[in-house]
BADRENMI-686527 format. One record per residue (C-alpha): residue in three letters; z negated, y, x. Coordinates in steps of 0.1 Angstrom, whole numbers, plus 5000, padded with zeros to 4 digits. Layout:
% BADRENMI-686527
ALAZYX/...
***
This chain:
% BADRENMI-686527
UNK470645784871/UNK474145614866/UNK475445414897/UNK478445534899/UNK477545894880/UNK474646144879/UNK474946474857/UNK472946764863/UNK473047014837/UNK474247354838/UNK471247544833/UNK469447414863/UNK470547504901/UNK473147264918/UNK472147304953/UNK468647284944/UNK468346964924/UNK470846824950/UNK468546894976/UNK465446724953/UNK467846394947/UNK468646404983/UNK464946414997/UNK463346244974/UNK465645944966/UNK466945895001/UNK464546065026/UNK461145795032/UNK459945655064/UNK461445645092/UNK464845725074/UNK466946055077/UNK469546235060/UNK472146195089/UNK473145825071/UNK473946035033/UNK477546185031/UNK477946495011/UNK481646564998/UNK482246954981/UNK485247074967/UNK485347344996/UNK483347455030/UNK481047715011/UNK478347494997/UNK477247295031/UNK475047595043/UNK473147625011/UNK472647275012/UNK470847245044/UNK469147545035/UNK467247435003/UNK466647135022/UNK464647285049/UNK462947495025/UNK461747115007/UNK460846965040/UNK459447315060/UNK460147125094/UNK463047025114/UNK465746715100/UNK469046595108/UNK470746715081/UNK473446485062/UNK477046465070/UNK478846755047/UNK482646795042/UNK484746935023/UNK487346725005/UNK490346805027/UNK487746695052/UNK486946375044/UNK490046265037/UNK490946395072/UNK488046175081/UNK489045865065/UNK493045875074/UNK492545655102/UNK496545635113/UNK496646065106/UNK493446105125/UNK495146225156/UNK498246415136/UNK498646755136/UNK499046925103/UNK502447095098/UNK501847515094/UNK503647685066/UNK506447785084/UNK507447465100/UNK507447325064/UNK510147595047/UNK512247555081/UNK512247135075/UNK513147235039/UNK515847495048/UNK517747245073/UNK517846965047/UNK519147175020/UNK521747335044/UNK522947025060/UNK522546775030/UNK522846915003/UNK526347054996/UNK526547374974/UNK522647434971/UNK522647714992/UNK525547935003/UNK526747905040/UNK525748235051/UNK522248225039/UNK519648295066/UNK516548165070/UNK514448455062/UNK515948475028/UNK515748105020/UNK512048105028/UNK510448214993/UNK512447914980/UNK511647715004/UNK507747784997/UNK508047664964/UNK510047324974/UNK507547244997/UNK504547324973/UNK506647074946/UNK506546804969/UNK502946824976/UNK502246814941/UNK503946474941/UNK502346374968/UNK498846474958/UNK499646344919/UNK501146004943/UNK504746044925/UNK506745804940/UNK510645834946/UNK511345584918/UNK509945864893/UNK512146104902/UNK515345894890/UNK515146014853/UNK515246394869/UNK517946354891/UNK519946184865/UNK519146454839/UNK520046724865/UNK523546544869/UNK524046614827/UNK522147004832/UNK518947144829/UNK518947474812/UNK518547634851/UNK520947784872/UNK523647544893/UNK522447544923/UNK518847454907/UNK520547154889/UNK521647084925/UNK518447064942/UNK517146854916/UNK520146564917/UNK519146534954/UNK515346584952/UNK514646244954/UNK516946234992/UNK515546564999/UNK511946404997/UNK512746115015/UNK514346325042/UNK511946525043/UNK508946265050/UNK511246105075/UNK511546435095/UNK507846495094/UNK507146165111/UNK509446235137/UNK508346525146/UNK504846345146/UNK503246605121/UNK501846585088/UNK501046725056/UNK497446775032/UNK499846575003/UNK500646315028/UNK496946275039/UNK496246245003/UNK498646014990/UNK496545725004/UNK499245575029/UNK496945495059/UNK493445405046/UNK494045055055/UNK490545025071/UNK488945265042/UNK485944975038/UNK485145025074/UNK484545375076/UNK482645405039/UNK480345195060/UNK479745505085/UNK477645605049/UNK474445455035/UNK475745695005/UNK478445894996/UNK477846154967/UNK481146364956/UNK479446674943/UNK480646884914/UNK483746654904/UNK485746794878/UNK489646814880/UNK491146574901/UNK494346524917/UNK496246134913/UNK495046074952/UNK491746224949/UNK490845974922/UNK492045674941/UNK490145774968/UNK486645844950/UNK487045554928/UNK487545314960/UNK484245454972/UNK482945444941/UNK483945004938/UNK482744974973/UNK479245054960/UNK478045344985/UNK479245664965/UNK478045824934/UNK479646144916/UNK477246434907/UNK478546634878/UNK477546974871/UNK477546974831/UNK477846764805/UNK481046544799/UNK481046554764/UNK482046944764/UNK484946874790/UNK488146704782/UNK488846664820/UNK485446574826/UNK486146304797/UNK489146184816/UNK487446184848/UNK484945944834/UNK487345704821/UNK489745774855/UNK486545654878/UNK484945414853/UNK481845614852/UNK479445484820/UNK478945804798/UNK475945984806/UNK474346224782/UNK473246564797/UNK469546584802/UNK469046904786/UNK471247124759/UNK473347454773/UNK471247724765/UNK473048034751/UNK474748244777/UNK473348614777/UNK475748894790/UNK476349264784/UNK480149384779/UNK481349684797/UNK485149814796/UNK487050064818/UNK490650214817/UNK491450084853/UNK490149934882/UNK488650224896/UNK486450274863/UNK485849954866/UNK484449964902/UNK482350264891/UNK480950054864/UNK479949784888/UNK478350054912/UNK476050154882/UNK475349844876/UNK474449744909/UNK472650064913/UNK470750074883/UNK470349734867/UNK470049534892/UNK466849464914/UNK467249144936/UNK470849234952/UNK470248924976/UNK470548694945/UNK473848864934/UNK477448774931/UNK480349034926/UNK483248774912/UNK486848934916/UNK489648714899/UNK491948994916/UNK491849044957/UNK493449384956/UNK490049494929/UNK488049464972/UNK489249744986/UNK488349974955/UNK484949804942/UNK484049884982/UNK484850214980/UNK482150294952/UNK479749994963/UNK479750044998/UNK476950335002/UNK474450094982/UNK474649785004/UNK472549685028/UNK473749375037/UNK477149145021/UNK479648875023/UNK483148955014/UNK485248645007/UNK488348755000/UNK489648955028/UNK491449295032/UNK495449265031/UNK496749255064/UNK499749465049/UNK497349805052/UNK496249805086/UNK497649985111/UNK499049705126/UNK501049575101/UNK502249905094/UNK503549965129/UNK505649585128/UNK507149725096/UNK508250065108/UNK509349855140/UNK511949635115/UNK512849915100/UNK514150095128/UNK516349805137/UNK517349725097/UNK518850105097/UNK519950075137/UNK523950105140/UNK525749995168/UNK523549955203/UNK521250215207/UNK521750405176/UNK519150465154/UNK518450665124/UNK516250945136/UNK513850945106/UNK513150545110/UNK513050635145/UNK510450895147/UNK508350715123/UNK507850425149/UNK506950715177/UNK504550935157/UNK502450585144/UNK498950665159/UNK499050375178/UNK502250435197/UNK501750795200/UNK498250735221/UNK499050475241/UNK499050505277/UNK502750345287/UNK502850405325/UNK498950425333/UNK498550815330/UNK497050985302/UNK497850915268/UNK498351275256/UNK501651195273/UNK503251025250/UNK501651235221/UNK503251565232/UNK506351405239/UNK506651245208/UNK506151595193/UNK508551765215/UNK511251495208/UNK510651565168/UNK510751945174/UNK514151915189/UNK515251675161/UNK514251955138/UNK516652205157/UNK513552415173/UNK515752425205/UNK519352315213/UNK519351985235/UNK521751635235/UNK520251535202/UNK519351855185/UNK519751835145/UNK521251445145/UNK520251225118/UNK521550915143/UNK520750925177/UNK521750715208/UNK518050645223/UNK519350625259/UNK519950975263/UNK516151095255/UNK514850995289/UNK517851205303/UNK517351505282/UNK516151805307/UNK515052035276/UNK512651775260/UNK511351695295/UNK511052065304/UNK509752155273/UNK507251815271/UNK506251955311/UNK505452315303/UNK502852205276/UNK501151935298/UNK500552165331/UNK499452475306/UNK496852135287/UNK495952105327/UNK497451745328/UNK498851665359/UNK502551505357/UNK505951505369/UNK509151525359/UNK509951185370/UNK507051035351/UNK507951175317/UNK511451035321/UNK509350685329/UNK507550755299/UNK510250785277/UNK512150505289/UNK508850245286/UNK509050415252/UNK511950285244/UNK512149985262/UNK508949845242/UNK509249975207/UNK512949975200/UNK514849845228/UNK513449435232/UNK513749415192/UNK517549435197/UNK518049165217/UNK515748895203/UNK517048525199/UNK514948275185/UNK510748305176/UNK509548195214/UNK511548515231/UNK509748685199/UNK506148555205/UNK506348675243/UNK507749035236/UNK505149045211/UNK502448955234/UNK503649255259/UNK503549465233/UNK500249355223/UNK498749335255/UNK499549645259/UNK498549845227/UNK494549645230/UNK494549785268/UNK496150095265/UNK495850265232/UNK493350335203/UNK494049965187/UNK490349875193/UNK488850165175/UNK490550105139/UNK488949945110/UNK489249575108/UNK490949605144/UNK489449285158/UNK489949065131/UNK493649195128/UNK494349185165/UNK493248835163/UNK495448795136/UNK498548915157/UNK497848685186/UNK497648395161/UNK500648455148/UNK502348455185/UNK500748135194/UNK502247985164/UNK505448115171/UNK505547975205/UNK504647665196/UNK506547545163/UNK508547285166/UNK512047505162/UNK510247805185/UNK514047785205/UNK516347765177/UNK518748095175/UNK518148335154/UNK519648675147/UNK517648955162/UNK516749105131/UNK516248785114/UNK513148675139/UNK511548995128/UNK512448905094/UNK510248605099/UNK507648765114/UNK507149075089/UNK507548795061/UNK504148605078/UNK502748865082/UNK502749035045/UNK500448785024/UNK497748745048/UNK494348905047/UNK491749025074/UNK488548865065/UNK485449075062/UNK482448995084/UNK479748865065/UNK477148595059/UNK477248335028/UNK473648335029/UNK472248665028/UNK473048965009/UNK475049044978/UNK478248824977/UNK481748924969/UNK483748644956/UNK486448514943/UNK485948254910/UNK486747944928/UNK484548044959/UNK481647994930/UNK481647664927/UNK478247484927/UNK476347804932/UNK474148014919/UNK473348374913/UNK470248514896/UNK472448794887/UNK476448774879/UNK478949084876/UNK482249024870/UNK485349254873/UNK489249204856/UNK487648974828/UNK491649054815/UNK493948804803/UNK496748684833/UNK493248744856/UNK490948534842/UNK492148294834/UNK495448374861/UNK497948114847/UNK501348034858/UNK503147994828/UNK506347944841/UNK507847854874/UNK510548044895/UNK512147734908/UNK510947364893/UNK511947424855/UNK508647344832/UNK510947054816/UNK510846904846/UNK507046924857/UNK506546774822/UNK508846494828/UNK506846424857/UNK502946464837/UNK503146744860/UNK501346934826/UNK498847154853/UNK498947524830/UNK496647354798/UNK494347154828/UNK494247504845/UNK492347724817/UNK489647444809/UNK489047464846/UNK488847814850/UNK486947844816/UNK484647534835/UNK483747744861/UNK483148084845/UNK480947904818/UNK479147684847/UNK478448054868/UNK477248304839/UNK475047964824/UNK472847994857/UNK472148314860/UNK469948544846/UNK471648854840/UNK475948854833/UNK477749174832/UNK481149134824/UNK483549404833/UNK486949434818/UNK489849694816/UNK491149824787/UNK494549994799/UNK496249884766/UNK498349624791/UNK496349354797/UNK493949204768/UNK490249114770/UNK490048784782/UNK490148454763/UNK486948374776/UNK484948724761/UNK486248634728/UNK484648294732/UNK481448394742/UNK481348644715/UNK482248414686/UNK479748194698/UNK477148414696/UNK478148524660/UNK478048164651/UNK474948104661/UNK473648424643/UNK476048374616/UNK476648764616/UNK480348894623/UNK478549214636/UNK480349354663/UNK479649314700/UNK478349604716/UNK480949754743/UNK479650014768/UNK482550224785/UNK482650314816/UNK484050684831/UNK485450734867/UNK484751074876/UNK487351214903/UNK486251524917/UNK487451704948/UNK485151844971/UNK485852104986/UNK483052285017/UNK481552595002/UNK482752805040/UNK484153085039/UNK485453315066/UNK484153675071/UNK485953925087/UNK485354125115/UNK486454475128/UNK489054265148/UNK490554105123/UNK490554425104/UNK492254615128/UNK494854375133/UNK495954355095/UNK496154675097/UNK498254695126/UNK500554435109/UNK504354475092/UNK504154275057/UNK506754145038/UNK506454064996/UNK505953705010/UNK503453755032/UNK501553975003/UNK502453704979/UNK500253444999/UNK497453685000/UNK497553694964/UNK497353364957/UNK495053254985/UNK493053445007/UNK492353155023/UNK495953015032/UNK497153365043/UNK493953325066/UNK495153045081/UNK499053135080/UNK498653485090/UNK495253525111/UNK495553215128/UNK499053165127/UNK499352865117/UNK502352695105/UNK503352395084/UNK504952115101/UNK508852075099/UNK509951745090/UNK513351565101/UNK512351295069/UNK511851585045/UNK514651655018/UNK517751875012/UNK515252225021/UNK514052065057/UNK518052125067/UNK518252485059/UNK520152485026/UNK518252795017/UNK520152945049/UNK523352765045/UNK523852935014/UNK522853255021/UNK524653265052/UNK528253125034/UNK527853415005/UNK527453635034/UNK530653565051/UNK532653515021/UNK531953835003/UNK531454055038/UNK535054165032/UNK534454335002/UNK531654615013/UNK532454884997/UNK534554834969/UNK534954564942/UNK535054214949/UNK538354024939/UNK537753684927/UNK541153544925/UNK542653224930/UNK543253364967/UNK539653384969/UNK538553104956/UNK540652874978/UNK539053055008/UNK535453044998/UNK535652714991/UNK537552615026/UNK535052815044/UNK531952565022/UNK533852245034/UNK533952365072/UNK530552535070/UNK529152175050/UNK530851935074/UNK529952095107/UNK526252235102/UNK525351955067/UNK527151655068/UNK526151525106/UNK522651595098/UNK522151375067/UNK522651025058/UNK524750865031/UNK523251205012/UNK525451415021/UNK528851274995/UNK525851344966/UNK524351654980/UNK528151824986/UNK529051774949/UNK525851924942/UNK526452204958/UNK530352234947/UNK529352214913/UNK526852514914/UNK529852714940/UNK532052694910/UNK529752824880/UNK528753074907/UNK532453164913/UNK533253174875/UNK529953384870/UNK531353634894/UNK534753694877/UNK532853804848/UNK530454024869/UNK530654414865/UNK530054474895/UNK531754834908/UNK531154794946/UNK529254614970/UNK527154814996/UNK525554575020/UNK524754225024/UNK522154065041/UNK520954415054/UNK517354345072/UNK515354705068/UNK511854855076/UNK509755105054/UNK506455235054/UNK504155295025/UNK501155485016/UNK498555395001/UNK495755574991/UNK495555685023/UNK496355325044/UNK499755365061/UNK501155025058/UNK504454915077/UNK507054685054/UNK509854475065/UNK512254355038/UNK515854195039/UNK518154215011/UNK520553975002/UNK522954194983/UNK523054604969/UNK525454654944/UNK526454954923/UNK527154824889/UNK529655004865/UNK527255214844/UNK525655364880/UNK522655184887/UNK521854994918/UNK521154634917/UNK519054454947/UNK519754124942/UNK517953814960/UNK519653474959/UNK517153164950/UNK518352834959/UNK515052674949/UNK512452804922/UNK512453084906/UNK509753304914/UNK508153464883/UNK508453834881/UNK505954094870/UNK504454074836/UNK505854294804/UNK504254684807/UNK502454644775/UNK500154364794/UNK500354624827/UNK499154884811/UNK495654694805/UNK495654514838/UNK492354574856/UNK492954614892/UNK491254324909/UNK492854054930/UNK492853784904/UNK494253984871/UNK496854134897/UNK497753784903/UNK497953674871/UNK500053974858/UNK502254084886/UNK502653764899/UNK504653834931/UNK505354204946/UNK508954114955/UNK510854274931/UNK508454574927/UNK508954634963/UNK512954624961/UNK512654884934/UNK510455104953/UNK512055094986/UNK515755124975/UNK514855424953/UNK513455624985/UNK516655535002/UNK519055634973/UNK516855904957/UNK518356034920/UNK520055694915/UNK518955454883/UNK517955144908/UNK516754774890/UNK516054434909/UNK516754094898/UNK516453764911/UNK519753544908/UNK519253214903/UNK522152954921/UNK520952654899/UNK521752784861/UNK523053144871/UNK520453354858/UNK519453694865/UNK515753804858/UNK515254164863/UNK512554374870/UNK513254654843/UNK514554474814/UNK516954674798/UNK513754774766/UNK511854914798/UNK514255134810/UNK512455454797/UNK509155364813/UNK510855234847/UNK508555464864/UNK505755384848/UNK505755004855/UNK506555114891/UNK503655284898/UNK501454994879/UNK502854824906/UNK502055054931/UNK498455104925/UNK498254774921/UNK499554644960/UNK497054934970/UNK494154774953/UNK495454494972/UNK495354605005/UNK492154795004/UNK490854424993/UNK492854265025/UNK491554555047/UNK487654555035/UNK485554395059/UNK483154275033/UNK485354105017/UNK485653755030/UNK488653545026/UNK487953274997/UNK489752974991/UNK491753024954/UNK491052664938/UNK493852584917/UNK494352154917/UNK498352174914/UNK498652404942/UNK495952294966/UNK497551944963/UNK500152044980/UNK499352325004/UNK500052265044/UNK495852365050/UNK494352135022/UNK492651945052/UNK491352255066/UNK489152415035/UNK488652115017/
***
């Protein structure tokens, strides 16, 4: 063993050959371990530490004094001991005010906070880099002058960088007035006057795992190391490491030659096309291959690979540690804040908000069962559903059918309350009218009304805390995953806010929730978990110095591992290299370091990686593999094994009988080609629509169809062409002029109030379609016009079933040559229409081939019905299409000689239907078909 020096090689166990050196070279007599310092790279290690320890000594010790590195210099700042560190936030705001107030041009006058901050974020990390490399001021001369010729970077860059030098020094200067500090400043060395004094708190000092080293980090170890009471233990051998090699010659550490040579490295490649394949390849893995998942680590170079690997690992866990945390951005609370923000981003004036940002805030499950006023929180749930009905235009009240609406007038609004209070007392609740007014206003008062007025991040952190307070006593907060940790999380976050130095500085209103939303978006909710039992799920770095009988990693992709920063949105690369600031080639060896150090420890290696034709295998898999080549001196190919991810839906194998009941009411039913239509396609769905009557959901946030265009249209056609029943229409200039004075009333008064800055798009739209429509017309041959928009009721039998129709047609026409023409305007898709009668003709009559050849009944029916009412006369259907002006008939004009025939294909075809819908041993099935289940209103329901 070297004085200053000891290497322990990779093959052998860090922790436990530590744990030898530190029993059996320091532990005799009387002595203990309480005197020996131990210094890690991070926190992690110090429990495995004590732990192989006690399995050396099998009885109770004092165990030595373990810090991390940020710790130790935290211990040895003697003038900093007391100082607070500076958070984050308080650092960007120090850099904001400078670069407003003293440096002219850098940043335009209007430019908030909130927007300055990701720029500020990557000032504040340049100086620390400075300070941790111990660049002084004088350094930074060459940059400003080159700055004041031009670097390649935009002006206001070049800006910055004349004055970074001032900036700095300002900077430091407001820290230590405001009596805070930073980890560069701890770093830098500029109070360890008395270092000698406390290095004599030590018998010995061992820095454990040394490899890269920052300027101040090697000052500080080599002045322990001269004092004679520190050692470094290395975890490899130098020769292999060019930083290792520097950090020798850095510290003045003697070479030392590994004890042992790197046996090869034994791993098994697998590849996947994403990171769900991937996850599924770990699962098997786990599942399968592996046998001691106690002594396993899961290493993820990518945090947003947790939440997926979980979702396939989770079932085969008994117990784990997850490192890396879950993005605070996908709980429920983060969620809410955002939907909060974004109700005031789109607010107009006062109390005006945009009902779709304004709804979203009331129907989040935590605001819609909380408890505002102490009652019962199916309060607030049905009123929240009442106030989106009325936005919808279910009923007519002071904001029916707005797209902005003035808040203040909900709590005054009779109908919602009315309508809110007939569904509570008929739910047995117990409330009055006065209390659902309450409601509503506490409502508003806490979720839109205090974000309006707020004025600096104090006023924020105690409206916060109300609301807070209030959603963890009142609502469901508690019960959602993660919600402790998260909720923590929030309250955090407030205390900070009220206690930054600039907590009473003015802000704009929706600035301080700028701020807060901004905090909020990068954090993570860490997992619960123990870093001594179970499998653990890490991150690369979080590796260091242990070690894992079995190893899979995941993302083994170049720009993951290794994840370099090639180039830097701020500080040009010229620049950093100016300053010996050369981190990117330093960065690989130590990534490289660290992966090598893991997989040579461990027994088994699987290495994972995606091959989605973006992102190459990693660096480090060709490496491995040439190496192993080399050795065998064979190019043979590595073997690859791929990976599948299976999705499969599953759906519940139920299915619902009917009964005489049910029976009997179909029969007693009035169907429509719609409601036949659903039937045919899924039993199920017209079960649920039909039986049950259920219905889907309008939504005020849906698109142009959740307004009614369907109805618009059809309701303008009927008003414009009403005046020509019975006779021929004249499209003239006369006409034309009308029609399309009667669109820009009709649009403006029931369209444009309802939509956003939509409605300019959607009216040219629909202008552009009114004139080809206008120009088809001219050219029509139509004779006369009977009725439009004529509702009628019919009755059919069928094979004995008397069943009751109700159809509406849009327009009857009699064409030049005689016949009658139903036509049906579409404003959306075109339904498909019956099959050719060549395919008819062999059509067995089941449920499925019906669906597959006639497709829908709605034309059929037309024909049918309108030849009993106009008996003799050649009758067709045709759907008109309003988005390319098409017309697709039932009877093409080649079928016209076996018109009847197809109709009573048709005929026999509903009847097989209905005797089908009518049989009571014939359940109703769920129709699988992926595209359509997808997006059916029931999907939740049968699958």
């Amino acid at each position: 063993m070297n004085a200053r020096g000891i290497i322990i090689d990779f093959n052998d166990n860090f922790i436990d050959k530590l744990a030898d050196l530190l029993v059996n070279e320091y532990l005799s007599g009387d002595n203990d371990l309480s005197r020996i310092a131990c210094v890690f790279g991070g926190k992690r290690p110090a429990l495995f530490v004590n732990r192989a320890i006690a399995r050396i000594l099998n009885k109770p010790f004092l165990p030595p004094k373990i810090f991390s590195m940020d710790e130790y210099v935290r211990y040895m700042s003697h003038d900093n001991m007391n100082m607070r560190l500076a958070s984050d936030l308080e650092l960007t705001y120090i850099v904001y005010s400078i670069a407003q107030k003293k440096i002219s041009g850098f940043i335009q006058e209007n430019t908030s906070f909130s927007d300055f901050m990701p720029w500020a974020h990557e000032i504040v990390s340049f100086i620390e880099q400075l300070d941790l490399e111990c660049i002084d001021n004088s350094r930074l001369s060459d940059i400003e002058k080159s700055a004041g010729i031009g670097f390649d970077v935009p002006e206001s860059i070049n800006k910055l960088l004349k004055n970074i030098g001032s900036l700095r020094t300002f900077y430091r200067a407001r820290l230590k007035e405001l009596g805070i500090t930073t980890r560069g400043m701890l770093y830098s060395g500029q109070s360890f006057d008395n270092l000698a004094d406390k290095l004599k708190d030590f018998d010995k000092i061992f820095f454990c795992g040394t490899f890269y080293l920052h300027k101040a980090e090697t000052i500080l170890i080599k002045n322990a190391l001269d004092s004679g009471r520190a050692a470094c233990v290395f975890h490899g051998a130098f020769q292999e490491w060019d930083v290792l090699k520097k950090v020798f010659k850095d510290l003045q550490i003697e070479n030392i030659q590994s004890p042992h040579v790197t046996k090869d490295i034994k791993f098994s490649l697998y590849k996947g096309h994403d990171t769900h394949t991937q996850s599924a390849i770990v699962a098997n893995i786990f599942n399968n291959e592996i046998k001691d998942k106690n002594d396993t680590v899961i290493v993820l170079p990518r945090a947003e690979a947790v939440t997926p690997l979980l979702m396939q690992i989770a079932p085969l866990l008994r117990k784990c540690n997850v490192s890396m945390g879950y993005p605070f951005k996908r709980t429920a609370l983060y969620v809410l804040f955002d939907l909060i923000y974004r109700a005031q981003e789109s607010r107009m004036e006062n109390s005006v908000y945009y009902s779709k940002d304004f709804l979203s805030v009331l129907k989040h499950p935590l605001i819609k069962n909380t408890s505002f006023i102490n009652i019962d929180s199916r309060i607030t749930r049905i009123l929240a559903h009442k106030i989106e009905e009325t936005l919808i235009g279910r009923w007519e009240s002071s904001i029916s059918g707005s797209i902005f609406i003035d808040i203040r007038k909900i709590p005054q609004d009779p109908k919602i309350i009315n309508e809110a209070l007939g569904t509570l007392t008929g739910m047995g609740i117990d409330v009055t009218y006065p209390q659902l007014s309450e409601t509503l206003s506490a409502i508003n008062e806490f979720c839109f009304l205090r974000w309006q007025k707020l004025t600096s991040l104090f006023d924020l952190s105690n409206k916060l805390k109300d609301l807070m307070d209030m959603l963890v006593n009142k609502s469901i907060a508690a019960t959602f995953p993660f919600a402790a940790k998260s909720i923590k999380k929030i309250y955090a976050v407030i205390e900070e806010f009220a206690s930054v130095f600039f907590n009473n500085d003015s802000f704009q209103s929706l600035e301080v929730l700028s701020i807060f939303i901004k905090q909020l978006k990068n954090d993570v909710v860490p997992f619960i978990g123990s870093p001594l039992s179970g499998t653990q799920i890490l991150g690369l770095f979080e590796t260091r110095l242990l070690n894992f009988k079995n190893v899979i990693l995941m993302d083994v992709n170049e720009s993951y591992l290794p994840k370099l920063k090639i180039t830097e949105s701020l500080i040009p690369r010229e620049v950093m290299l100016m300053l010996g600031l050369n981190r990117l080639e330093k960065e690989e060896e130590i990534q490289r370091y660290h992966f090598k150090r893991l997989l040579s420890g461990a027994e088994n290696n699987y290495i994972v990686y995606s091959s989605d034709n973006v992102h190459e295998r990693s660096r480090f898999i060709e490496e491995l593999i040439w190496a192993k080549q080399l050795k065998e001196q064979s190019l043979k190919s590595f073997e690859v094994k791929d990976g599948v991810f299976i999705s499969q839906v599953s759906f519940k194998d139920e299915q619902i009988n009917k009964t005489s009941d049910i029976a009997d009411y179909l029969m007693s039913q009035t169907y429509s080609a719609s409601r036949i239509d659903t039937y045919l396609n899924c039993p199920m769905q017209f079960y649920f629509k039909y039986v049950l009557g259920l219905n889907e959901k309008e939504d005020v946030s849906e698109d142009i169809d959740a307004i009614g265009i369907g109805t618009f249209v059809h309701e303008l056609l009927d008003k414009a062409f009403k005046q020509f029943i019975g006779k021929k229409p004249g499209i003239d200039a006369k006409f034309t002029k009308y029609f399309f004075k009667l669109f820009d009333d009709k649009f403006d008064n029931e369209i444009k109030k309802r939509t956003k800055s939509g409605a300019i798009l959607l009216k040219n739209i629909l202008t552009a379609r009114f004139e080809s429509f206008i120009n088809a017309e001219k050219q029509s041959d139509t004779k006369e016009i009977i009725e439009l928009e004529n509702r009628r009721f019919a009755s059919l039998d069928l094979n004995g079933m008397k069943v009751a129709f109700q159809y509406t047609i849009d327009r009857l026409e009699e064409l030049s040559d005689g016949t009658l023409m139903v036509t049906d305007y579409k404003t959306g898709s075109v339904k498909k229409v019956p099959a050719k009668i060549e395919s008819l003709q062999k059509m067995a009559f089941t449920r499925e081939e019906i669906k597959k050849q006639i497709k829908s009944f709605q034309l059929p029916l037309y024909y049918h019905f309108i030849n009993e009412v106009f008996p003799g006369k050649t009758v067709n259907a045709q759907l008109y299409s309003l988005r390319d002006m098409t017309k697709t008939c039932f009877i093409p004009l080649q079928e016209t000689s076996s018109a009847e025939i197809k109709n009573e294909i048709c005929r026999k075809a509903l009847a097989a239907v209905f005797e089908e819908l009518f049989n009571v041993k014939v359940p109703f099935v769920a129709d699988r078909e992926e595209t359509k289940c997808a997006y059916c209103p029931f999907r939740q329901m049968c699958a």
